[in-house]
N, C-alpha and C positions, 0 to 999 in steps of 0.2 A: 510422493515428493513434497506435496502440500504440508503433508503431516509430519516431517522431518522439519519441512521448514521454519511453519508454526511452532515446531515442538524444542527446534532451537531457540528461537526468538521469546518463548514463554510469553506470548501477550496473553491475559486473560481476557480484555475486554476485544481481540481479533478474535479469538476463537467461539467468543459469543455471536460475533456480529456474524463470524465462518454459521454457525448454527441459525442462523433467524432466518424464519421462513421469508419468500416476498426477496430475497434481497443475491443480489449476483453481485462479483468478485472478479475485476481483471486485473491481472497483474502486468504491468507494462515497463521496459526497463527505464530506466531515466535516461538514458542516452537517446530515445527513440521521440523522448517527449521533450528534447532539451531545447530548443526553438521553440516549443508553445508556452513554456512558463518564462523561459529563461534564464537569464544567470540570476537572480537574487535568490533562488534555491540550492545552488551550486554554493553560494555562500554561507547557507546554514548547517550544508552538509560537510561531516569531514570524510566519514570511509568513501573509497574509491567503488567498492561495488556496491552500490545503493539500487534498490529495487521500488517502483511509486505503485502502493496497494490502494486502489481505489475502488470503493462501497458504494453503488447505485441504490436508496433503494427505491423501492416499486411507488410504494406508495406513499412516498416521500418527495418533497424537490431538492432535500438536501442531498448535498455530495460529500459524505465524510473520506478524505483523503489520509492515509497513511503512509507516513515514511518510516523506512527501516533499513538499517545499516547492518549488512552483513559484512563477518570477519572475512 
């Protein structure tokens, strides 16, 4: 289902970060997170089913966040 997903969306640079070792991948909907960011993200978004891909990685403190609008 990942690989359908990805393989719609054609990111080159998700399916790298999908391969880099050290690093985990939760997909969380936006509806479930919409009280913790808020609405100023509901503002830059237009598709209605929008999915928040977010990249931990290990041995990083950064949090690379990805947004992706599906049809």
């Amino acid at each position: 289902m990942l690989k359908k997903l990805f393989t719609r969306i054609g990111g080159i640079c998700i399916s790298i970060v999908l391969f880099t070792t050290n690093a985990f991948i939760t997909i969380i909907h936006l509806s479930n997170v919409k009280t913790f960011y808020g609405n100023r993200i509901n503002a830059l978004l237009n598709k209605q089913t929008t999915f928040l891909l977010e990249v931990r990685l290990t041995y990083a403190t950064k949090v690379c966040i990805f947004f992706i609008s599906i049809d």
